[in-house]
C-alpha positions in Angstrom: -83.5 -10.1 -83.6 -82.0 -7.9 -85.7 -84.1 -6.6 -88.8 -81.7 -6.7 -91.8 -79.9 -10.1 -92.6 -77.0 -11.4 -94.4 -76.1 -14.0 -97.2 -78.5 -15.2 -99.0 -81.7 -17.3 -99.4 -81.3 -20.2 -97.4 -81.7 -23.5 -100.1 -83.9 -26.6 -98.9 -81.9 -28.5 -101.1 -78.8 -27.9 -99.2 -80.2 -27.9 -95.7 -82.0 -30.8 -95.9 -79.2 -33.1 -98.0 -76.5 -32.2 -95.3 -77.9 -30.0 -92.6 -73.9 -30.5 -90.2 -72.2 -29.5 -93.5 -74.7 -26.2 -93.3 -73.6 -25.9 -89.2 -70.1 -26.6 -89.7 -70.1 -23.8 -92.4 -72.2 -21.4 -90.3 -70.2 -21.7 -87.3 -66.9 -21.7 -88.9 -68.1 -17.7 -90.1 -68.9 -16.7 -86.7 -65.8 -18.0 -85.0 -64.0 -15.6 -87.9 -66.4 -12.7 -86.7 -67.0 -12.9 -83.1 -64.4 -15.0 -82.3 -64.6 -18.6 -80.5 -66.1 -17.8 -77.1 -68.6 -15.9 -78.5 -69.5 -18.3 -81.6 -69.0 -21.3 -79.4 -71.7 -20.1 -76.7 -74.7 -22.1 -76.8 -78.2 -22.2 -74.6 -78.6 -25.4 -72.6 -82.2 -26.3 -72.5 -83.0 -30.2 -70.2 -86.4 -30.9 -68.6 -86.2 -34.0 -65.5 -88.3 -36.3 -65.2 -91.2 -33.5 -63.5 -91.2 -31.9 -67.2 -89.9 -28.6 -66.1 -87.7 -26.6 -68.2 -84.7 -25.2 -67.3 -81.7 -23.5 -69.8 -78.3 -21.4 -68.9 -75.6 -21.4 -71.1 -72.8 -23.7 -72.0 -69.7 -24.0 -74.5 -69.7 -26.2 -77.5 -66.6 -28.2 -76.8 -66.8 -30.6 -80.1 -68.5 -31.0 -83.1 -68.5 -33.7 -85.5 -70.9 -35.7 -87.8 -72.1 -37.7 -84.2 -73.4 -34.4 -82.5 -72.9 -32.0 -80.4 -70.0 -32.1 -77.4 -70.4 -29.9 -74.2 -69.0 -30.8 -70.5 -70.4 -30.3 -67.3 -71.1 -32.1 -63.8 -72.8 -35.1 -64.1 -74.4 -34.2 -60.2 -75.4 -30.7 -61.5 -79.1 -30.0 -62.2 -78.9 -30.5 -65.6 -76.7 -33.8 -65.5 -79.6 -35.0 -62.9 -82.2 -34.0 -66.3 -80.2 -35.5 -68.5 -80.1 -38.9 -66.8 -84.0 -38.3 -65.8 -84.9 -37.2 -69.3 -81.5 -37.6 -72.6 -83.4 -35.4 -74.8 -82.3 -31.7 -74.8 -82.5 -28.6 -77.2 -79.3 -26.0 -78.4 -79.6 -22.5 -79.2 -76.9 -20.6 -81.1 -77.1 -16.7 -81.6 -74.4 -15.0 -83.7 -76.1 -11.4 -83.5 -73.5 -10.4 -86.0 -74.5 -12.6 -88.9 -78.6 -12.6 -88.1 -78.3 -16.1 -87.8 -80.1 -18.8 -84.8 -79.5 -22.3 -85.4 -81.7 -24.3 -82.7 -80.9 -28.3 -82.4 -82.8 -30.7 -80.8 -82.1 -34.5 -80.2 -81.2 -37.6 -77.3 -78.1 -37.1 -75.3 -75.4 -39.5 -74.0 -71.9 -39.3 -72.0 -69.6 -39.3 -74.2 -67.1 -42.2 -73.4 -64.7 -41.7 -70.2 -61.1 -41.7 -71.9 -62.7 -38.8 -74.7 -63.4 -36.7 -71.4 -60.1 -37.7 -69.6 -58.4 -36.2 -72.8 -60.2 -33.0 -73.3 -59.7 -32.7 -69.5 -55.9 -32.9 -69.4 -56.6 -29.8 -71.9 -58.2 -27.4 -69.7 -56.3 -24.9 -67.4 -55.4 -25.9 -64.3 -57.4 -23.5 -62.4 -60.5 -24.7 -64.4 -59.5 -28.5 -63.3 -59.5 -27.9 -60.1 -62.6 -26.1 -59.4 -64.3 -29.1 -61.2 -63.2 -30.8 -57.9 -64.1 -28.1 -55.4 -67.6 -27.0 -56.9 -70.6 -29.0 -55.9 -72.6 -27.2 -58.9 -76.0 -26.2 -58.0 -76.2 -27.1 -54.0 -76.1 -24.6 -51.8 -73.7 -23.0 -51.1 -73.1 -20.9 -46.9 -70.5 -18.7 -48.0 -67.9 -17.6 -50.7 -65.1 -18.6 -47.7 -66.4 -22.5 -47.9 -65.9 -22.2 -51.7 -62.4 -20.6 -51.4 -61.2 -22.8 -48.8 -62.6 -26.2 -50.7 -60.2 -24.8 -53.9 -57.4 -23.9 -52.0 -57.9 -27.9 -50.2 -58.1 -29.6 -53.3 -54.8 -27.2 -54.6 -53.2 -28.6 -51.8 -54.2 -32.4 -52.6 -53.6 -32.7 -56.0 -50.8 -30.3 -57.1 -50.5 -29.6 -60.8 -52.3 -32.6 -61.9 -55.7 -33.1 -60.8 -57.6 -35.8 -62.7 -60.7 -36.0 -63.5 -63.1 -36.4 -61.2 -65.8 -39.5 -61.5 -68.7 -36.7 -61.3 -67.7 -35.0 -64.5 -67.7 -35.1 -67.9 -69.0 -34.7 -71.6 -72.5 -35.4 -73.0 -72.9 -35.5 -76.7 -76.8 -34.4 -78.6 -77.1 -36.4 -81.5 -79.6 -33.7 -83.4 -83.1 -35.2 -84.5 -84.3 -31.9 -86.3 -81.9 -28.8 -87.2 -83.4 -25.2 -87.2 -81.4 -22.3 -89.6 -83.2 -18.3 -89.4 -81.4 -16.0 -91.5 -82.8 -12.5 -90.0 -84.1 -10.6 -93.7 -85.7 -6.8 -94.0 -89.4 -6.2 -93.0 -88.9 -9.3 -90.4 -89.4 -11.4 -93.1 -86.8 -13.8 -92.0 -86.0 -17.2 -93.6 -86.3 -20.2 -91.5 -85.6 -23.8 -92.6 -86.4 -27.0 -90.3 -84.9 -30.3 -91.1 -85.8 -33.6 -88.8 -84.9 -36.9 -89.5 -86.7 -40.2 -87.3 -83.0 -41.6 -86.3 -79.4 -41.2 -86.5 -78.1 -42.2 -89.9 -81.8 -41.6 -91.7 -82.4 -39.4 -94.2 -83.3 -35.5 -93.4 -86.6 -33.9 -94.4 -86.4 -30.3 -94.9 -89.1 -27.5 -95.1 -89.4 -23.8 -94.7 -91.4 -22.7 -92.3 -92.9 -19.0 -91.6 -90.9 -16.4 -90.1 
């Protein structure tokens, strides 16, 4: 992390009376500084059933007072956690601003006809690959992968639709992490967790 920071102290009062308000704000500055596909780029972190970790990055796709909105393959290996174990963690870094914001909370597929819409969104190119990629299984050669796109080019034209093994999960957050790097690594670091969706948040600052 980066030594100096910017903006100022972070509030408890603020965090921990509206902690999504805080988010929504924070995010809307990095998307004016890095851009969207920076900003929006978020580490994945599921755990199966066998408890062990795994992360990789993925896009935030939507973001609203119910959570946190990011699309994948419900056969992959962390659609296979996620329906082994619905609790996940999200990392945000926006190098830029010195800012992390970590989220953690219980995950659910968002409903069918909310991932058929932001599917009919996405470039064609990205639809039909959804179709052609077995994510995570091993793949013989990049010739099987070619040929699989070009097939299911060849099948569905311009308008591929979605297929049944994909699709949106949404993390309604639990607790909410804001560190906002300062000089002399004494960074500020707020923590707010809440028992349930729709309780109260309880925020305290913690150590850097």
């Amino acid at each position: 992390m980066a030594a100096r920071g910017q903006g100022g102290l972070l509030s408890l009062e603020e965090t921990g009376s509206d902690p999504l308000e805080v988010f929504e704000r924070w995010l809307a500055e990095a998307r004016a500084g890095a851009g969207p596909d920076r900003a929006d780029a978020m580490a994945l972190a599921t755990a199966g059933s066998d408890g062990r970790p795994a992360a990789r990055m993925v896009m935030l796709r939507g973001f609203d007072r119910r959570g946190f909105v990011f699309y994948t393959n419900h056969q992959s290996r962390k659609g296979r956690q996620l329906e082994q174990n619905p609790r996940a963690a999200l990392v945000f870094h926006w190098p830029e601003l010195h800012r992390q914001v970590t989220v953690e909370g219980i995950v659910q597929r968002v409903p069918r006809e909310e991932s058929e819409a932001y599917f009919r969104t996405r470039p064609l190119g990205h639809r039909l690959s959804a179709w052609a990629s077995e994510q995570d299984r091993p793949l013989p050669d990049r010739e099987t992968l070619e040929r699989r796109f070009a097939e299911t080019a060849e099948r569905f034209g311009g308008d591929p639709p979605l297929p049944g093994h994909w699709g949106g999960y949404r993390l309604t957050p639990l607790a909410v992490e804001f560190w906002q790097g300062r000089e002399d690594r004494l960074h500020d670091r707020v923590r707010c967790i809440r028992s349930s969706e729709g309780e109260p948040w309880d925020a305290a600052r913690l150590y850097p």
